[in-house]
N, CA, C and O atoms as CSV, one atom per row, in Angstrom:
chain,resi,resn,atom,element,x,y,z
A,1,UNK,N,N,22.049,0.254,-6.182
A,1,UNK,CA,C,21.744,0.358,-7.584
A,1,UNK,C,C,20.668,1.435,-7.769
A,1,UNK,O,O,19.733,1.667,-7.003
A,2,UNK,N,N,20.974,2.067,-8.954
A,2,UNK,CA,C,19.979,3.339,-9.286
A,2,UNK,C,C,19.340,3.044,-10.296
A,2,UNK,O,O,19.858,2.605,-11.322
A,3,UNK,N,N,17.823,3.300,-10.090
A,3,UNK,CA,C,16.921,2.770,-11.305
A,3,UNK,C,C,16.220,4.509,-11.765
A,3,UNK,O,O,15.865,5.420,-11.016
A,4,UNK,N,N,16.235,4.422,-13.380
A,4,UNK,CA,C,15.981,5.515,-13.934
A,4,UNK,C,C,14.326,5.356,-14.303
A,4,UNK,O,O,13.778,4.436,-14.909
A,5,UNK,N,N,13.718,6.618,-13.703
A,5,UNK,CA,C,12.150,6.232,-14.554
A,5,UNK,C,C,11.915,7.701,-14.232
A,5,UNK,O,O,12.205,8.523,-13.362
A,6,UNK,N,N,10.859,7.563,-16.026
A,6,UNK,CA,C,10.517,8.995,-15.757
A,6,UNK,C,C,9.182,9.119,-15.680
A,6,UNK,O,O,8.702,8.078,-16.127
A,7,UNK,N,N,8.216,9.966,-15.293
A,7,UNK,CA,C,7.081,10.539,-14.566
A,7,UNK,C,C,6.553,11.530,-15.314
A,7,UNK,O,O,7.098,12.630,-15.416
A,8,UNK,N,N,5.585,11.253,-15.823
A,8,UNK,CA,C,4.840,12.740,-16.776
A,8,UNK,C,C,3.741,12.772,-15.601
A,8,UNK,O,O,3.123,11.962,-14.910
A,9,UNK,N,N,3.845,14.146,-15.764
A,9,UNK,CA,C,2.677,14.928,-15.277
A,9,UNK,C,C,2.265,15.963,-15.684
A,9,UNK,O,O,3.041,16.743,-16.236
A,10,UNK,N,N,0.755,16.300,-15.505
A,10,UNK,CA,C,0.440,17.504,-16.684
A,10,UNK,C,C,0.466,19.212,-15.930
A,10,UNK,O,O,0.538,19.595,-14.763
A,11,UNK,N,N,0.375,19.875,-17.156
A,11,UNK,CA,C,1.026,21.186,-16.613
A,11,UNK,C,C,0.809,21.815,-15.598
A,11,UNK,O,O,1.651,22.575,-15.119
A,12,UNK,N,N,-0.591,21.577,-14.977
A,12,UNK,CA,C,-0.968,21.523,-13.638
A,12,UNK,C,C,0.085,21.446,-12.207
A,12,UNK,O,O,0.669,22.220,-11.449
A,13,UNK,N,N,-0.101,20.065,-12.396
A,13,UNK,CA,C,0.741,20.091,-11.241
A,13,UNK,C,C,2.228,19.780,-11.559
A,13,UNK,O,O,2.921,18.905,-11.040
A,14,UNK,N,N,2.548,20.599,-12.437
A,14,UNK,CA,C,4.427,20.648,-13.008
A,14,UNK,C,C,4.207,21.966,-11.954
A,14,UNK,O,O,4.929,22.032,-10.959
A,15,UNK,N,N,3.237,22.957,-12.198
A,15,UNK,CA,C,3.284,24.472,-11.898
A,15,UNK,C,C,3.106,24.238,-10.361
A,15,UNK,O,O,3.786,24.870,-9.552
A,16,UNK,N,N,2.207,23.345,-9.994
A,16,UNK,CA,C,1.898,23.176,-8.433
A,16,UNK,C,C,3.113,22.524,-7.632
A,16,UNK,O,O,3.214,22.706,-6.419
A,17,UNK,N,N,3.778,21.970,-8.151
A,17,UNK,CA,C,5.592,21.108,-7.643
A,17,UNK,C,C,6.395,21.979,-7.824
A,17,UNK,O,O,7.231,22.149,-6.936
A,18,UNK,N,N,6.431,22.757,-8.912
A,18,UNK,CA,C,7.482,24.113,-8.565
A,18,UNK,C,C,7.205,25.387,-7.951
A,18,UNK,O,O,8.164,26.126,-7.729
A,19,UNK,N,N,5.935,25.792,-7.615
A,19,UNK,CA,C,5.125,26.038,-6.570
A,19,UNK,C,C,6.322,26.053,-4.931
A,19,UNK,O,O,7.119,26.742,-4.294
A,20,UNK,N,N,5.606,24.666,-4.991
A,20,UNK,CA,C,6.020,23.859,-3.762
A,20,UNK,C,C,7.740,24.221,-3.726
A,20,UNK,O,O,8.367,24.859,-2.880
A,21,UNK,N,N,8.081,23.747,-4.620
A,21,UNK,CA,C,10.118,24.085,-4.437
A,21,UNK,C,C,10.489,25.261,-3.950
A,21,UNK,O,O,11.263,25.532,-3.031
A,22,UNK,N,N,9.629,26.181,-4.917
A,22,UNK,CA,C,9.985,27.788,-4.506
A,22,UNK,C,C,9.615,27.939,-3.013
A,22,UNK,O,O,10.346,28.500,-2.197
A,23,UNK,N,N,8.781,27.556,-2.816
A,23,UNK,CA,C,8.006,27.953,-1.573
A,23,UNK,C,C,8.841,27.434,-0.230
A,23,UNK,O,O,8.935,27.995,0.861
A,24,UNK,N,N,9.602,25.765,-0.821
A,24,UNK,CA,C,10.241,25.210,0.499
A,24,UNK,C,C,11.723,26.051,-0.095
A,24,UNK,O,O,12.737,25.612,0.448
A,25,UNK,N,N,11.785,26.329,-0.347
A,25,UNK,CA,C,13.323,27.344,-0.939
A,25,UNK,C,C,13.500,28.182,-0.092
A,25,UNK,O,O,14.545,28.304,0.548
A,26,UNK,N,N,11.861,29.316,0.103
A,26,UNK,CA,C,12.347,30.505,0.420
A,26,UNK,C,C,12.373,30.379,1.938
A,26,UNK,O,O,12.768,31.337,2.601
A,27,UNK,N,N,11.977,29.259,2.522
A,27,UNK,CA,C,12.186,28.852,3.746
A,27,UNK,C,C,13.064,28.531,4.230
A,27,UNK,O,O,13.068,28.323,5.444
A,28,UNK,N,N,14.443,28.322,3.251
A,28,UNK,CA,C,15.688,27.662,3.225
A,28,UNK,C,C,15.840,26.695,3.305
A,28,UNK,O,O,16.888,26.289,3.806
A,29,UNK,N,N,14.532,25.525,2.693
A,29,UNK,CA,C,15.215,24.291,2.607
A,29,UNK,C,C,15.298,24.144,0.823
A,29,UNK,O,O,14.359,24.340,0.051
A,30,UNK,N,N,16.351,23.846,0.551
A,30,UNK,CA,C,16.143,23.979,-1.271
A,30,UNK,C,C,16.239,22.263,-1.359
A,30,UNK,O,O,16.973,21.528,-0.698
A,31,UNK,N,N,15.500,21.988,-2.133
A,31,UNK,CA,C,15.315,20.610,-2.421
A,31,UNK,C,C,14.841,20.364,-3.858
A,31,UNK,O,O,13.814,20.836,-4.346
A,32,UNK,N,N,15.892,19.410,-4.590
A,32,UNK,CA,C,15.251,19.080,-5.985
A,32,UNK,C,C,14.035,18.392,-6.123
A,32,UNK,O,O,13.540,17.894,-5.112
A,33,UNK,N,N,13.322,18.251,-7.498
A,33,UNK,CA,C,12.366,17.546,-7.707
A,33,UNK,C,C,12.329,16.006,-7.336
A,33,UNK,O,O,11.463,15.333,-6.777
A,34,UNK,N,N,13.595,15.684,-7.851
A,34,UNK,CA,C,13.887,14.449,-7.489
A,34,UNK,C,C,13.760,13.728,-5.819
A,34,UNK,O,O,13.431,12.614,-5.411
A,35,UNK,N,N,14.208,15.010,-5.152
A,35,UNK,CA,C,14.205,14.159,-3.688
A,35,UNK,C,C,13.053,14.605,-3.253
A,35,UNK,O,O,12.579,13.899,-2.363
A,36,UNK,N,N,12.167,15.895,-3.674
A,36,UNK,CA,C,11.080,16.310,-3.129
A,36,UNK,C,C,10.215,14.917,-3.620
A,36,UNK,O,O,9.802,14.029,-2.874
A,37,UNK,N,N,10.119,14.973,-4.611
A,37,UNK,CA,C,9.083,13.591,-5.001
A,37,UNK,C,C,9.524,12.228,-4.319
A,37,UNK,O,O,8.734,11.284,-4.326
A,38,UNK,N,N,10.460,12.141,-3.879
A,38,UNK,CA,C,10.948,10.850,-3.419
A,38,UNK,C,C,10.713,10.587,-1.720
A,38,UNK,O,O,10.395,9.566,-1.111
A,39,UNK,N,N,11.051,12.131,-1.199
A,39,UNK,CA,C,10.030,12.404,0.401
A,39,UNK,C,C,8.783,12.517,0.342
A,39,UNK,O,O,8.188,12.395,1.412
A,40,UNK,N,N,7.970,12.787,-0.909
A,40,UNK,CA,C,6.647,12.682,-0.860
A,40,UNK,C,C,6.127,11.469,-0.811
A,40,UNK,O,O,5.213,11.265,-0.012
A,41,UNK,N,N,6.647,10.319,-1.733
A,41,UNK,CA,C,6.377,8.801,-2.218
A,41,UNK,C,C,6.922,8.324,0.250
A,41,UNK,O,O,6.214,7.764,1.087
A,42,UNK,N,N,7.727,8.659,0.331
A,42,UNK,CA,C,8.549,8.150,1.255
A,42,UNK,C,C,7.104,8.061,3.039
A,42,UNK,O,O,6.906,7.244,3.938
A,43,UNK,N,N,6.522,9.385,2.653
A,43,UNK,CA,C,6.023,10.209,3.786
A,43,UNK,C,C,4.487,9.576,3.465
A,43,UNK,O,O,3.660,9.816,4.344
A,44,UNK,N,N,4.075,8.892,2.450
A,44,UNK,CA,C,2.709,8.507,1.689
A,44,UNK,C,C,2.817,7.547,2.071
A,44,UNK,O,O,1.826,7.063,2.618
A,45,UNK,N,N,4.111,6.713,1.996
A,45,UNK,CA,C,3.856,5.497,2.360
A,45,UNK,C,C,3.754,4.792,4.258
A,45,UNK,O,O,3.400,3.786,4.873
A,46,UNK,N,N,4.392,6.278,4.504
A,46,UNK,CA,C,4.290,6.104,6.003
A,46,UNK,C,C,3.189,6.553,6.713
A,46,UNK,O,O,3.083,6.290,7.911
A,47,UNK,N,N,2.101,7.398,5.936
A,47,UNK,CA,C,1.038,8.120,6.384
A,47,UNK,C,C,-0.014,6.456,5.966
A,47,UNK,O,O,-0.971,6.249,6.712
A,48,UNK,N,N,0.198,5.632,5.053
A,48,UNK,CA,C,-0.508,4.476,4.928
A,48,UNK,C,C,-0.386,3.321,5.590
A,48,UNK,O,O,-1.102,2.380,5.248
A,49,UNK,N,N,0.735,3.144,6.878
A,49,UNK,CA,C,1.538,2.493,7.755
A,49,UNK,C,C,1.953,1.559,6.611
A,49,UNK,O,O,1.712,0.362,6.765
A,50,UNK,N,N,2.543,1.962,5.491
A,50,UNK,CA,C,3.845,0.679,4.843
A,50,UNK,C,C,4.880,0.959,5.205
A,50,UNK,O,O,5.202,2.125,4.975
A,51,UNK,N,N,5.681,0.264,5.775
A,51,UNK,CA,C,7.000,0.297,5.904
A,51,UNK,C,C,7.945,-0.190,4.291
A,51,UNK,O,O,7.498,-0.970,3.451
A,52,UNK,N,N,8.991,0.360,4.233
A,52,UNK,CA,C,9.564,0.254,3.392
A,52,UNK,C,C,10.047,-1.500,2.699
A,52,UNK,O,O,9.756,-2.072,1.649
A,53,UNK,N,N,10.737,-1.822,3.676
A,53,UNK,CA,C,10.961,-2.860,3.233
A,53,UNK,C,C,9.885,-3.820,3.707
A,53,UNK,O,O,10.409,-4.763,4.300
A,54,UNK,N,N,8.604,-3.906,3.654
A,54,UNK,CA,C,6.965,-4.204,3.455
A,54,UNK,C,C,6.999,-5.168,1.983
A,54,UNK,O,O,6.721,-6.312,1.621
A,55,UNK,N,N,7.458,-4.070,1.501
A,55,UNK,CA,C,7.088,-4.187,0.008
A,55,UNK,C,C,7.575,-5.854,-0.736
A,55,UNK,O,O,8.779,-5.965,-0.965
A,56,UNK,N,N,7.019,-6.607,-0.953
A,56,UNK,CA,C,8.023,-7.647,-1.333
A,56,UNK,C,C,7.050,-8.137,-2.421
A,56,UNK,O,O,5.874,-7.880,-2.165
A,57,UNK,N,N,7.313,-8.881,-3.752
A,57,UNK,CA,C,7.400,-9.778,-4.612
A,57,UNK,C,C,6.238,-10.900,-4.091
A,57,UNK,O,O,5.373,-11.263,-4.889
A,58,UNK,N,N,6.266,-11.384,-2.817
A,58,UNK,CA,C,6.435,-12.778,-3.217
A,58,UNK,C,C,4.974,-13.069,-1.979
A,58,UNK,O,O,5.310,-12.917,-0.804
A,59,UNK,N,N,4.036,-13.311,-2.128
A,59,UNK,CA,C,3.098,-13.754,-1.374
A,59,UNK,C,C,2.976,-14.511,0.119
A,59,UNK,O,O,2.224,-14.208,1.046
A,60,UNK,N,N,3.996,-15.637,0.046
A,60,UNK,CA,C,4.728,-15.798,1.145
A,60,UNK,C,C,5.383,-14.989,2.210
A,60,UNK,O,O,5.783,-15.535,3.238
A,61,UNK,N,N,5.501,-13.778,2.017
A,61,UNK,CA,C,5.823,-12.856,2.546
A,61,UNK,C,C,4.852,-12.005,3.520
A,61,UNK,O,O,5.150,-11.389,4.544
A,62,UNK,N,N,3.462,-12.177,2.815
A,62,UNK,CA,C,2.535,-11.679,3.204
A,62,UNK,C,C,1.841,-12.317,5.061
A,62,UNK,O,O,1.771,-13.443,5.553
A,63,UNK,N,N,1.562,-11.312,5.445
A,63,UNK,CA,C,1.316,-11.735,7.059
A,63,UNK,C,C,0.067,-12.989,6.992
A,63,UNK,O,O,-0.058,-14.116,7.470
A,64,UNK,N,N,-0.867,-11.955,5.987
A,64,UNK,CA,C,-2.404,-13.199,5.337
A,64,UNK,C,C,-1.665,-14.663,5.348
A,64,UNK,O,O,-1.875,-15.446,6.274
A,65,UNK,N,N,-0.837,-14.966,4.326
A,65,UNK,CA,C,-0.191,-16.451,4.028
A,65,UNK,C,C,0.384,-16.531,5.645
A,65,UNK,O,O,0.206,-17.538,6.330
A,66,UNK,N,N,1.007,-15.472,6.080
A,66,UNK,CA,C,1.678,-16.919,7.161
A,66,UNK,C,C,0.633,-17.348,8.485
A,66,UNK,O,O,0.845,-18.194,9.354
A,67,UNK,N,N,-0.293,-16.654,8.347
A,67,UNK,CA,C,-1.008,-16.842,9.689
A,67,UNK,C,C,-1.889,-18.019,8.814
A,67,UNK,O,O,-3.102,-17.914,8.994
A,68,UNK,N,N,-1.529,-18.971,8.022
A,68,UNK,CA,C,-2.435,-19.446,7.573
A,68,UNK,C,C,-1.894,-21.284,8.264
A,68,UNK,O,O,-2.556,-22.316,8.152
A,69,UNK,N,N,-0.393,-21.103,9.001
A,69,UNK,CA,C,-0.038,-22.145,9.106
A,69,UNK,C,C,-0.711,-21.928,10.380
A,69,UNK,O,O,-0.926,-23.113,10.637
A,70,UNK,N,N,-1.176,-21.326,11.315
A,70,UNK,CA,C,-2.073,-21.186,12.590
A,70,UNK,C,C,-3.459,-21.788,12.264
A,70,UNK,O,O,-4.284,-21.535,13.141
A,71,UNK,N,N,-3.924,-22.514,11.238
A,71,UNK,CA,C,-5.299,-22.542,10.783
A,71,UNK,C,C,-5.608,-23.863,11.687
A,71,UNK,O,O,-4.654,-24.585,11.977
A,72,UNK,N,N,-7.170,-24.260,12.226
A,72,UNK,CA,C,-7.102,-25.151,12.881
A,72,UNK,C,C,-8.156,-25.895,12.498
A,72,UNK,O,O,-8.997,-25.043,12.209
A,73,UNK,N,N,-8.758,-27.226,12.269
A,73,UNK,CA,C,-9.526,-27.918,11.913
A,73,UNK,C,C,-10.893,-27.713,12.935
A,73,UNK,O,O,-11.025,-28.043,14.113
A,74,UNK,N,N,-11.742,-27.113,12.113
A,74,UNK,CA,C,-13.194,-27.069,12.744
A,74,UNK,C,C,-14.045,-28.050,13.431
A,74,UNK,O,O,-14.853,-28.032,14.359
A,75,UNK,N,N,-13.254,-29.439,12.126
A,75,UNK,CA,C,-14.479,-30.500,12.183
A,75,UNK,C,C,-16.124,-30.185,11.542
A,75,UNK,O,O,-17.089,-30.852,11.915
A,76,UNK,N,N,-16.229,-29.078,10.547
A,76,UNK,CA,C,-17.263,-29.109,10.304
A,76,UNK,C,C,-17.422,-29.317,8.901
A,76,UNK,O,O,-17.006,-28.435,8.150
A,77,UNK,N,N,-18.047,-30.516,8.340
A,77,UNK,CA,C,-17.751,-31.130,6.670
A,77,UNK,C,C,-18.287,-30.271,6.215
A,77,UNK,O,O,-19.351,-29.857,6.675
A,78,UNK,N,N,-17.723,-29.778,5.219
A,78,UNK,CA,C,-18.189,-28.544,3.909
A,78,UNK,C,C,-18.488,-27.362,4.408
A,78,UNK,O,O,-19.491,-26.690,4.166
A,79,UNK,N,N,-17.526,-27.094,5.169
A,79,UNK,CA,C,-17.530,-25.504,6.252
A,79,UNK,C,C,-17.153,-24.826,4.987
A,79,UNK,O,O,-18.047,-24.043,4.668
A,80,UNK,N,N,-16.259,-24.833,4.228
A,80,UNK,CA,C,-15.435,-23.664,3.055
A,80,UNK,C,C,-16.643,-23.569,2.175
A,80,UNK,O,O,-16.973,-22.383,2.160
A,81,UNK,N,N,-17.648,-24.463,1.252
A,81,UNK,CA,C,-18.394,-24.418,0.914
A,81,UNK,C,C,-19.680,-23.993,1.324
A,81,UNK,O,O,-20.335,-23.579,0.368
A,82,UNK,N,N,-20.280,-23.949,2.423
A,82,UNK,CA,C,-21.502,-23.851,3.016
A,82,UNK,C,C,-21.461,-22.720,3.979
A,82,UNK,O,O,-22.491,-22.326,4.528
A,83,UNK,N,N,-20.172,-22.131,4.219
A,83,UNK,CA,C,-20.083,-20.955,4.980
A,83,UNK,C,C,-20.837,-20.364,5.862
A,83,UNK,O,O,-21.018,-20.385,7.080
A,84,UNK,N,N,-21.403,-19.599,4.528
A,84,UNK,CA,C,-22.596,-18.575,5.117
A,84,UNK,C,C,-24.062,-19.420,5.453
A,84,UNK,O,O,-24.580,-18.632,6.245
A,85,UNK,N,N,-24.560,-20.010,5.380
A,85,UNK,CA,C,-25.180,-21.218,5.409
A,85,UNK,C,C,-24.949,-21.486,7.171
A,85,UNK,O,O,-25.757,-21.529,8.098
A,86,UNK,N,N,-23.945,-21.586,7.130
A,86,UNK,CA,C,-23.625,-22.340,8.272
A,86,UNK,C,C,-23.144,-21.200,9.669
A,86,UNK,O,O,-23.001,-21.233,10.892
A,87,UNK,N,N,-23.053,-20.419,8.728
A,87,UNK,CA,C,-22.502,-19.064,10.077
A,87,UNK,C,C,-23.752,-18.789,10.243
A,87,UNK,O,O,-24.112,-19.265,11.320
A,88,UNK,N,N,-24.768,-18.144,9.600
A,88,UNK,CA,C,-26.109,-17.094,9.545
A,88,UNK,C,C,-27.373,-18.328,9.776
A,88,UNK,O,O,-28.545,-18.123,10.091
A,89,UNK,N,N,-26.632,-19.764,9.481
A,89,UNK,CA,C,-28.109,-20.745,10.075
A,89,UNK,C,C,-29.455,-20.155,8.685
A,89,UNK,O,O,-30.597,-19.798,8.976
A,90,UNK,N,N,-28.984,-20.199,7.498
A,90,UNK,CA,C,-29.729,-19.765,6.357
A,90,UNK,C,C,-30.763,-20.660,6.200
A,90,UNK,O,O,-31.967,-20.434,6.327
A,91,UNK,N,N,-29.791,-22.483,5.697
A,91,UNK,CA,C,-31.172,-23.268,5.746
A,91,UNK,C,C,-31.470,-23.161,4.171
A,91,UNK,O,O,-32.515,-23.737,3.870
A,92,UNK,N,N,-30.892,-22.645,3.250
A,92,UNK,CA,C,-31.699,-22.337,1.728
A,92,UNK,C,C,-32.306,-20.901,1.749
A,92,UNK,O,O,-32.836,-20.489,0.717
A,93,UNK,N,N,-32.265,-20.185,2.759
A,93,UNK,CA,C,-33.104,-18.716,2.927
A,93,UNK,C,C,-32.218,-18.108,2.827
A,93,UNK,O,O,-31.105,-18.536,3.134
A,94,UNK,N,N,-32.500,-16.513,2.210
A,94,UNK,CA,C,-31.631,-15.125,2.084
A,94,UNK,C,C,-31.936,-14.463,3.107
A,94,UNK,O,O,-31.435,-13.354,3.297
């Protein structure tokens, strides 16, 4: 399925993307806006280590949520509350 969306950008970098076309043109690779912007989005997301199908909706999905069924009982009453307190040995002190 093909989803339509369009993208304003200001005259700047309209001139700096066709720039770029001409430039990968005269190199002989001719490439539209469309796929140039779509290897750019593609190559951004791989320079940020996302993988493509990464991307999901749904929280459950997320590595955070599942390593959460690994969680293990401390035994220490009001550990979630008292935290820092209790990691740094505060006592009521900053």
């Amino acid at each position: 399925m093909i989803f339509i969306s369009t993208v304003r950008i200001d005259k700047k970098h309209l001139k700096l993307l066709d720039k770029l076309i001409s430039h990968l043109t005269l190199r002989g690779n001719k490439v539209s806006k469309k796929a140039l912007v779509a290897k750019l989005i593609e190559d951004a997301m791989m320079a940020e280590g996302i993988e493509e199908n990464e991307i999901s909706g749904s929280i459950t999905d997320d590595h955070a949520w599942k390593g959460l069924d690994d969680v293990f009982e401390l035994g220490i009453e009001g550990l979630s509350e008292n935290v820092d307190e209790i990691l740094y040995q505060l006592n009521g002190e900053e």
